[in-house]
N, C-alpha and C positions, 0 to 999 in steps of 0.2 A: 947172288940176289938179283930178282930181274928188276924192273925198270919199275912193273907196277910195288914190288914191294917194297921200293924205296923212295914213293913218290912220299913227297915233302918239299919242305921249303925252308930256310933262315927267317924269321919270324923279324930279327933285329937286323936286316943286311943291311948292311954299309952304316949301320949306328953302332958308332964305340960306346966305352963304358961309360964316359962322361957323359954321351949323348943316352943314355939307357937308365943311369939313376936320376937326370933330370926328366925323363918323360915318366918314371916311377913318382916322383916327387910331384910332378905338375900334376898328374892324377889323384894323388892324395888330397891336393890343394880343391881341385874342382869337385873331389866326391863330398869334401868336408864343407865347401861352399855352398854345395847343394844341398847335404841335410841337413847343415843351418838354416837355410832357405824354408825346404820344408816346414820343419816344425815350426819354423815364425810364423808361418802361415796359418797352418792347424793350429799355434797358440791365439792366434790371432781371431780364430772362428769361436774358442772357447769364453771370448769375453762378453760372446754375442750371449741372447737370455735363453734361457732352459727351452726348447722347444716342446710345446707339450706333445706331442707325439712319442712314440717309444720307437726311433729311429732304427738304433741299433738291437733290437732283438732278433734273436734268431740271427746272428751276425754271420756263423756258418752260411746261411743258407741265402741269405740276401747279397753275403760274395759269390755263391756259387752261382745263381741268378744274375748277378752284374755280369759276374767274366761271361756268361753267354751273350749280355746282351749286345755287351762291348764286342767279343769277339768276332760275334755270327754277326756285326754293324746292319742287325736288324733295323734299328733307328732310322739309319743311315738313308737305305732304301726307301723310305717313306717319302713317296711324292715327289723324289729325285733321283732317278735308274743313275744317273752320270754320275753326280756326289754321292751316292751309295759303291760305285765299281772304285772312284776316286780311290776312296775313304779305306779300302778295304788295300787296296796295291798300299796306300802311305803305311795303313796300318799293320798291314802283315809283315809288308816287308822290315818294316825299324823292330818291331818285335822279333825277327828271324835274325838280325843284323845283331841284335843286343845279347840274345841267347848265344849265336856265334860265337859273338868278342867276347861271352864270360866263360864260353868252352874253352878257348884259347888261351885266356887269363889261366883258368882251372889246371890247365896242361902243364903251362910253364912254370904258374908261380907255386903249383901245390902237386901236380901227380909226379912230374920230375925229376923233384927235390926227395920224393919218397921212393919213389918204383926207379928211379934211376935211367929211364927211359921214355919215352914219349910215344903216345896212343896217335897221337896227329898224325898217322902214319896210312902208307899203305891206301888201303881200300877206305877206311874211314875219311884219310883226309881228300882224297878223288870224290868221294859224296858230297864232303863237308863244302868242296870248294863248288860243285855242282850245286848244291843248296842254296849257297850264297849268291851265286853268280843270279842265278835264278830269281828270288826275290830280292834281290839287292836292284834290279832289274824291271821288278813289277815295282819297287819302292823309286824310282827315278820316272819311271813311268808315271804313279801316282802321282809325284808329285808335278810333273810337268804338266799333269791334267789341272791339277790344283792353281798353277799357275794364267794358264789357257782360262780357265774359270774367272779366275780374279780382274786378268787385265783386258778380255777380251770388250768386255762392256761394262766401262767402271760408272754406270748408275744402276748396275745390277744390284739385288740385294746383300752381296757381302760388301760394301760400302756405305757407309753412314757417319754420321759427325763425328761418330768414337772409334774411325780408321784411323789410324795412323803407321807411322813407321815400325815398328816394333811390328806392325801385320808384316809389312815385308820383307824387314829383317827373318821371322819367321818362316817362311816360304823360301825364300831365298839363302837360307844356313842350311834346311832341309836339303835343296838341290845340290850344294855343292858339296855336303857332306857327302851324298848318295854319288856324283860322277866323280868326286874327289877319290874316293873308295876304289872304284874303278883305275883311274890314271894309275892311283899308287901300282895295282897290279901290272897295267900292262907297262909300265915302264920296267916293273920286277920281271916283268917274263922275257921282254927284250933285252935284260941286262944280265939275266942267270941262262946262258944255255939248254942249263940241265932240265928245263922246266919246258923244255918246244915239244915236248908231248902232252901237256895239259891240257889236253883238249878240255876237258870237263869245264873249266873256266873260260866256258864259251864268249864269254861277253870281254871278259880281259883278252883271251885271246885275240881274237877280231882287233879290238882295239891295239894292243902288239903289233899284228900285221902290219893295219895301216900306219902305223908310227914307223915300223921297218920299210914301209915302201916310199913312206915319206924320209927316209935316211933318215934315220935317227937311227947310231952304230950300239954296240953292247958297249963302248965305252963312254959315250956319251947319254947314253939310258945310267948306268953305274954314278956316272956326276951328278945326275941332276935328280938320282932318286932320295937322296937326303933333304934335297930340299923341298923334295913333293909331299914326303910323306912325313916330314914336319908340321908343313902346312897343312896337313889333314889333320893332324894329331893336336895341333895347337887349336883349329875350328871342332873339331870335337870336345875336347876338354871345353871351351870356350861355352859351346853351346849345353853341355850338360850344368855347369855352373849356373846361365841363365835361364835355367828352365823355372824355377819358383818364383821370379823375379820378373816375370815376364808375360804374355799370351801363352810359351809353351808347359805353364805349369797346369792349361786347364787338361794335359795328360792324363795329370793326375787328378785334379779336382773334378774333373769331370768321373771318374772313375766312383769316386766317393760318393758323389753327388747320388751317379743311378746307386749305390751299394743304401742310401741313406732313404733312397724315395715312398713315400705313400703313393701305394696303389691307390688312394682313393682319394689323393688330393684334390681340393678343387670340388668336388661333390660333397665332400663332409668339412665343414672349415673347422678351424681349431676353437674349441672352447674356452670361453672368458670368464676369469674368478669375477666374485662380485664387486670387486673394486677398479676392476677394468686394467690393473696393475698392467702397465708395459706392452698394452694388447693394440693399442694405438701409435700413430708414428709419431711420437714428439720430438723425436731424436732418433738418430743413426741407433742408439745404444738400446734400443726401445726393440729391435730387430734381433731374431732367434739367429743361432749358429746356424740352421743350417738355410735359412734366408741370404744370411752373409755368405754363404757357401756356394750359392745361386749364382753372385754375380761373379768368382772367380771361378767358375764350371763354365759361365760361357763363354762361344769360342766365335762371336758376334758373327753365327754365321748366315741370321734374318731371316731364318726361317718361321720363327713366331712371328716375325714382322709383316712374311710376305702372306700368311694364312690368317692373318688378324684383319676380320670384317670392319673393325672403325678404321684401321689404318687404310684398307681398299678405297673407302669411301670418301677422305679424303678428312675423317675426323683426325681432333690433335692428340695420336696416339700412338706410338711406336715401341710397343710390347719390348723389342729390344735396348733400346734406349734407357727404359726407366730401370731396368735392369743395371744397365751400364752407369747410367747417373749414379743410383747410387750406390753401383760401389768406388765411383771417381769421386765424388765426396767423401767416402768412408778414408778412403786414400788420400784425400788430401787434409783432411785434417789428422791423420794420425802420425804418432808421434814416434813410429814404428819403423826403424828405419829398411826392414824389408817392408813392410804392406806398406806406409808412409810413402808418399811424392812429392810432399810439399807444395808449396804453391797456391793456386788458382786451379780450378777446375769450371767452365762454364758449366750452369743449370739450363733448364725449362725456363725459370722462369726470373734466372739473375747469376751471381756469382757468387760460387760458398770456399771462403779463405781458412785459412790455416791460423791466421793472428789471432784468434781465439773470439771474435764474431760470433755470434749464433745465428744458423739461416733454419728457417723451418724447414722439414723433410718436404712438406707437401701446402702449398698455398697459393693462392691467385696470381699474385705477384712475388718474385723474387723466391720461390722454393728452389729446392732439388729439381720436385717434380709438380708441374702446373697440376693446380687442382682442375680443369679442364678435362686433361691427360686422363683422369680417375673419374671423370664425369663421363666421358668416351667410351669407357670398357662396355664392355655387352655382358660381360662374365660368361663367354659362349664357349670356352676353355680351347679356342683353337689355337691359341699360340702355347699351351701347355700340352698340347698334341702333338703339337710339329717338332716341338723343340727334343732334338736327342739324347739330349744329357740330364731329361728330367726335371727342367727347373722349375719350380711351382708356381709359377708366374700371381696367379688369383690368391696366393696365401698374403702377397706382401700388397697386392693393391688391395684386398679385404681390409687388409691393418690400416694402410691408408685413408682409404674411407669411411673409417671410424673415425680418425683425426677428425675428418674433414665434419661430419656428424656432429662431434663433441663440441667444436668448434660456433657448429651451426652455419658453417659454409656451405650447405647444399641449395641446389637447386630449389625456385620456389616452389616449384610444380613438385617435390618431391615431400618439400614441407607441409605441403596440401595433403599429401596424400598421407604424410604421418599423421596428420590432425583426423583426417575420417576412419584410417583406423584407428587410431586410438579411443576415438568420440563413437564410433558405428559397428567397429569391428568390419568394415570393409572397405579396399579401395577406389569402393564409388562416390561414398558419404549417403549411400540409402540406409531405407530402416531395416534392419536386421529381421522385422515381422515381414517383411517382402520377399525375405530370402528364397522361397520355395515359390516364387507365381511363374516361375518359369515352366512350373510344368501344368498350369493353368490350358487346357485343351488337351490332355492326355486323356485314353478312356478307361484310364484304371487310377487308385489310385496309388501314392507311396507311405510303402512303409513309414514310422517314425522311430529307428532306430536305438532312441533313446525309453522305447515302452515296450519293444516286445525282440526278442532272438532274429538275427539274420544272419545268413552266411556271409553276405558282403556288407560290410558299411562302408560306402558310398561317399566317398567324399566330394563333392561335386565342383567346388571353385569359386572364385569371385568372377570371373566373366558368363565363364556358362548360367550362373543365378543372375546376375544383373543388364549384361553388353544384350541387345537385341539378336545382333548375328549368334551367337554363341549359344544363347539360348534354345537354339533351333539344334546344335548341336547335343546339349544336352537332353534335348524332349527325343533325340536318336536315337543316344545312345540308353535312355528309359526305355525305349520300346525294343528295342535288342533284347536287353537285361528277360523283358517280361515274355516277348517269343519266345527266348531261352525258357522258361519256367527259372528264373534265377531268386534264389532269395536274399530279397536286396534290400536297405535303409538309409536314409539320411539321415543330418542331425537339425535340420531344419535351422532355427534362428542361435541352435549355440553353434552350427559353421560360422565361424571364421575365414579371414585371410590367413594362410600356413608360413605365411612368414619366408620361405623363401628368398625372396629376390629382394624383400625387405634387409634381410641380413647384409644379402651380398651389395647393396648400396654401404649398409656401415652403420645401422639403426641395429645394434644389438640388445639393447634392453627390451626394442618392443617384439623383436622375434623370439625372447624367453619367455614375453608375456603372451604370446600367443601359442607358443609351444607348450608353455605349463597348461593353456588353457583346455587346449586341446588333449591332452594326455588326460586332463581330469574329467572329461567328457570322454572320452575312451574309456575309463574303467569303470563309469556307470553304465556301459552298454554292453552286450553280448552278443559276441559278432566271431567268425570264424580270420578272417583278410579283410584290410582294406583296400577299396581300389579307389583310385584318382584316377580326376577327365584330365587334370594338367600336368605334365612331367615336370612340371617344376614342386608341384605339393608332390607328384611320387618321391623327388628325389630328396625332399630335405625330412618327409616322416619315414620313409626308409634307412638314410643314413645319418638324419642328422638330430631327429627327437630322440632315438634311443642314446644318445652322447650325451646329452643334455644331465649335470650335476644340480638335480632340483634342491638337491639339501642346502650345496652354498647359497642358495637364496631364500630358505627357509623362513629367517628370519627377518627379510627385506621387506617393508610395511609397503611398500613400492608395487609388489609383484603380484597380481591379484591371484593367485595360487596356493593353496595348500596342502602341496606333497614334497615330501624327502627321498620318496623310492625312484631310480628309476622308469622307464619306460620301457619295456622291448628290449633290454639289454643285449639276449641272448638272440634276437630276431625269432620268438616265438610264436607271432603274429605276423606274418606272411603281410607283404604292401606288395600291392600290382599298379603296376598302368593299364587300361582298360584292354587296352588293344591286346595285353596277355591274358587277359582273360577271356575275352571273346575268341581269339585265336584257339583257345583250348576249348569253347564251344564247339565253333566252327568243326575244329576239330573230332569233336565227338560224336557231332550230328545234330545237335541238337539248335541249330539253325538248317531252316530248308533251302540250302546252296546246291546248287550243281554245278557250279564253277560255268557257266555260258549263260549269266542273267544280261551281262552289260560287254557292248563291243565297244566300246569309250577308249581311246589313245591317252593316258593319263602317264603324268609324270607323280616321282612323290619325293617331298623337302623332309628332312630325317632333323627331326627336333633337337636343341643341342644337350637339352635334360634327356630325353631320354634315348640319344645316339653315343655322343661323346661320353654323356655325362656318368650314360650306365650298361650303357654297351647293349643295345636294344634295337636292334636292326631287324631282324627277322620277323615280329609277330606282325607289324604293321602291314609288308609286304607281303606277308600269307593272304592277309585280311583282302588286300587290293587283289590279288588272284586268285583270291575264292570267289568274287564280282564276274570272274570274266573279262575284265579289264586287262587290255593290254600296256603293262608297264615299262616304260624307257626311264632309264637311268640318267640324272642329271651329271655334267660332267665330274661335280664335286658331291659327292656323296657317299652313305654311311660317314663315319670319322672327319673324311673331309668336307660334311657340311656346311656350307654358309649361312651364316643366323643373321635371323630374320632383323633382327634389330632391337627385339623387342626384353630381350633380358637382362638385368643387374641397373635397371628404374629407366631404360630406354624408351619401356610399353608410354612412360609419364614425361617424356622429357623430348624435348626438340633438340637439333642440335643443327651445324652451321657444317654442311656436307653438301659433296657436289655430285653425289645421288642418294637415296635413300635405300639401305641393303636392301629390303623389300623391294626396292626397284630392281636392283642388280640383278637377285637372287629370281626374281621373275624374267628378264629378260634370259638370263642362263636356258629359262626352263623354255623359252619358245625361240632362241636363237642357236643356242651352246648345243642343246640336246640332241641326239641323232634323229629323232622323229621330227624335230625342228615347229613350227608353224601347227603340224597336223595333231602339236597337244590340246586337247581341249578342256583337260580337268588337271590342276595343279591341288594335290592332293596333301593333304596334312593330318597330322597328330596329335595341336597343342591348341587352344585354346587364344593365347599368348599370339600365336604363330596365324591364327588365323585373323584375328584384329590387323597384326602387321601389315600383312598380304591382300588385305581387303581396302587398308588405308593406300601400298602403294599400289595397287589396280589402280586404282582411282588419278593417284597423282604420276604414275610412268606412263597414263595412256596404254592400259592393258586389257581395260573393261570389256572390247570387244575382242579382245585376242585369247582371252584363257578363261576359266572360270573357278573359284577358291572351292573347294568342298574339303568339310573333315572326311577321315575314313567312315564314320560311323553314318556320317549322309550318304555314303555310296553302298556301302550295306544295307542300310533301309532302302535306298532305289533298288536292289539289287534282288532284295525280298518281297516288293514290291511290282517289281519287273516279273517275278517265278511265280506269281498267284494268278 
């Protein structure tokens, strides 16, 4: 037999039998520790309320989906090349580690006993130990990156009030498991002879050497490798035990998490029976399973924190935190004694105890989480972007902000603005007969889509009808429509406010009343698409009126509505954002572009309705390069947008920040950008977005630096500029 057909190795060297059924035994202890663990956990999410989504369907096919996402740590990559290469050595390699040691398991305790012989042989086990060596290797390597990351600059973003030890217990069990694995070998290879041909165990090897050149003999390798590879075997057991128990169960929770996620969270919120049942935070218990499921998926590694605009800005907001809060409440008052900690856990805005106290989830003083904190949000969904594990961030502050609603702890400025729609049907508090004088100096006139067939109905907005600037934008994007030959209508004084951003403040009754309102004005009109001037009405009559259950309000003497059917259920009626639909002008010819009307240096801010919120990047920047306009890309852009400020009742609310994102997000665009200084048109898409941007011109000292234009103004210059 040659050398290679006997390469192997004793598996148990220098452990006797005593020492072989006690590592048998300890094993038993830490797998049964662990899926106790588990399931307390999973039992623990099922106390949480029914969430109305249909999480797990198609369950085949959304594990088949996670394991890619997880695996390929596409996530991972996003907006961090280092924590993405990290992520991927930790990851591969503990997976390559785990598949190993159950190969080995599988040899010993089950093919050997049957086949009478062992496969660990040979050629397989010279790969096996190659394989291992290998990412066992890239797995010491991650993790030393991981550590380099942590300590090099502890005000970086994996650090926050909810660090604690257990992080670096965590990192630090990882490291030594991963070199411990290693020592075990080369002290095995120094101590067996038989094994100085293992090259393939390059890394033990090496390690060997230097322990032999540092005199360490074959019999003094032989003494002390009992107690090495104890010490590995007792911090292994150790650490698989506290894996549910701990930071490292978001292995698994996080895995759940993506396998659980809505593609479309965050753009379509969950709907509320008519009695508002459990749909508000009044309690921890008031929170769906897979909300609770959120705060043990993450792995507090701040990256919602470091992409979340109120938090840049210096508003009291910390996307990760409120997460964290509460599930250190959840934890500390349960009585659970895996999820359970007992104790004290500091809040936002006080201290929530375990003596059977009640602290509000979400209030001024003394919550979980400061109602401030929920005043702050933009609902710009960048921290539900960033974050890898999918956590829904906008679902649990939506529910909050209803509390807060219910309550009637909002903002004045937001109370205002609930009064004039409700009284006006807008939120300017104009008269609804005014709604159309914006297009007062057009030379043609508009359809009235509620009297005769049009291919578009037109939904126009509350800014574009009433704001001065806006309106210009709208009188634009009319004469576009009509260059086109488009057949187009409004709904004149039955538009409304679409409710949108009304919602996502936490006013959900009047966003049904205005969703009913609107669907029943839909189906008296005859129209092929709707299109919207603001991504905020594309995004909630596209995903979020056809959701809408009009019959559980049927009979609500409340709801000035009378329908039971849905709306658009099946999405049979096509919703655009303008800029897709002119985009597919442009594209036909049926605007006179020759792409060289405008040599203008223009940047453009990608809306978070319609970038993040619906994946709409392309038509707008067709649109700018059909001008002639030369475009530079902001540093943060498409997906990694910076919002403007103005979303989730921002457009209506001041706030105590030590800039204004519209300042930021302007300064970006003439300091950050490659063309720098030589932008001259800071270009937009939203209506919403240009209010912002025009407010913080004014206040960053920009007025003479840049100048705000929608797309559809640079099109009319552009048609304008070609006659």
């Amino acid at each position: 037999m040659t050398l290679l057909q006997a390469a192997t190795r004793e598996t148990f060297w220098t452990i006797g039998p005593v020492g072989k059924a006690a590592f048998y035994w300890l094993a038993a202890v830490a797998i049964l520790v662990f899926l106790y663990g588990v399931y307390a956990r999973f039992a623990a999410y099922s106390r949480g309320r029914a969430d109305p989504r249909d999480r797990l369907s198609d369950l085949p096919g959304r594990i088949r989906s996670a394991t890619k996402t997880v695996l390929s740590n596409e996530n991972q990559y996003d907006r961090d090349l280092y924590a993405g290469i990290m992520h991927t050595f930790v990851l591969w390699g503990f997976l390559v580690l785990v598949v190993a040691t159950a190969i080995l398991g599988f040899d010993i305790d089950v093919y050997r006993p049957l086949a009478g012989e062992s496969f660990w042989v040979g050629d397989f086990y010279l790969a096996y130990q190659f394989v291992v060596d290998a990412f066992g290797l890239l797995f010491v390597v991650g993790v030393g990156m991981a550590i380099y990351k942590r300590y090099r600059n502890r005000e970086g973003r994996l650090w926050g009030k909810h660090t604690s030890l257990e992080d670096d217990a965590f990192v630090w069990t990882l490291f030594l498991l991963g070199v411990g694995g290693f020592l075990v070998q080369a002290v095995g290879i120094v101590g067996q002879p038989e094994r100085a041909g293992e090259t393939v165990s390059f890394v033990g090897m090496a390690m060997a050497n230097a322990f032999q050149w540092a005199g360490v003999t074959q019999a003094g390798a032989e003494a002390a490798y009992g107690v090495i590879w104890w010490h590995h075997s007792l911090l292994a057991f150790a650490f698989i035990a506290w894996i549910p128990y701990a930071k490292p169960f978001h292995m698994i929770s996080s895995f759940a998490n993506v396998v659980a996620r809505d593609e479309r969270a965050g753009a379509r919120l969950p709907n509320v029976p008519a009695d508002l049942d459990h749909t508000n935070a009044e309690s921890i218990e008031d929170f769906t399973w897979k909300e609770l499921m959120d705060g043990d998926a993450c792995t507090k590694c701040g990256r919602c924190t470091s992409a979340c605009p109120a938090d840049t800005v210096g508003r009291n907001l910390d996307p990760r935190d409120v997460i964290l809060d509460l599930k250190a409440y959840r934890e500390s008052i349960s009585d659970d004694p895996v999820v359970g900690r007992g104790g004290s856990v500091a809040t936002d805005g006080g201290v929530a105890t375990s003596d059977g106290g009640t602290v509000p989830i979400v209030a001024d003083e003394g919550g979980v989480i400061a109602a401030e904190s929920m005043e702050s949000c933009m609902s710009c969904m960048a921290c539900m972007d960033a974050c890898p594990v999918d956590i829904e961030h906008l679902t649990s502050f939506t529910k909050m902000n209803r509390q807060l609603v219910d309550e009637g702890a909002v903002d004045s400025h937001l109370q205002d603005m609930f009064q004039d729609v409700m009284q006006k049907g807008n939120s300017f508090g104009e008269s609804q007969a005014t709604r159309a004088d914006w297009a007062d100096g057009l030379d043609f006139e508009l359809n009235d889509a509620r009297e005769q067939e049009v291919e578009y109905l037109w939904y126009v907005g509350d800014y574009p009808s009433f704001d001065d600037r806006n309106k210009k934008v709208a009188r634009a994007l009319a004469r576009l429509f009509d260059e086109a030959d488009v057949s187009f209508g409004i709904l004149f004084d039955d538009e409304k406010t679409d409710g949108n951003d009304i919602r996502r403040i936490g006013e959900e009754f009047l966003y049904l009343e205005l969703a009913g309102h609107h669907v029943e004005t839909f189906a008296d009109c005859e129209f092929d698409s709707i299109v919207c001037t603001d991504p905020h009405s594309y995004n909630t009559m596209k995903h979020e009126y056809p959701e809408v259950d009009f019959a559980e309000f049927a009979d609500d003497p409340m709801m000035p509505f009378d329908r039971e059917e849905p709306w658009n259920p099946d999405g049979e009626i096509d919703v655009f954002h303008w800029t897709q639909v002119v985009e597919e002008l442009v594209a036909d010819g049926r605007l006179d572009l020759s792409g060289d009307e405008l040599d203008y240096t223009v940047t453009y801010h990608d809306p978070c309705h319609l970038g993040r919120y619906n994946d709409e990047y392309e038509a707008p920047r067709e649109l700018i390069e059909a001008t002639g306009a030369d475009l530079h890309e902001m540093p943060r852009s498409r997906e990694s947008s910076f919002c403007c400020g103005g979303g989730g009742g921002g457009l209506w609310t001041e706030h105590d920040e030590a800039v204004k994102p519209s300042e930021e997000r302007l300064r970006e665009a003439v300091e950050d950008t490659a063309a720098g200084n030589a932008v001259e048109k800071f270009v937009v898409a939203c209506p919403m977005c240009t209010t912002m941007f025009e407010d913080g011109r004014k206040t960053g000292g920009f007025e003479d630096a840049v100048e705000i234009v929608d797309v559809a103004e640079l099109l009319i210059e552009a048609l304008e500029a070609g006659t």
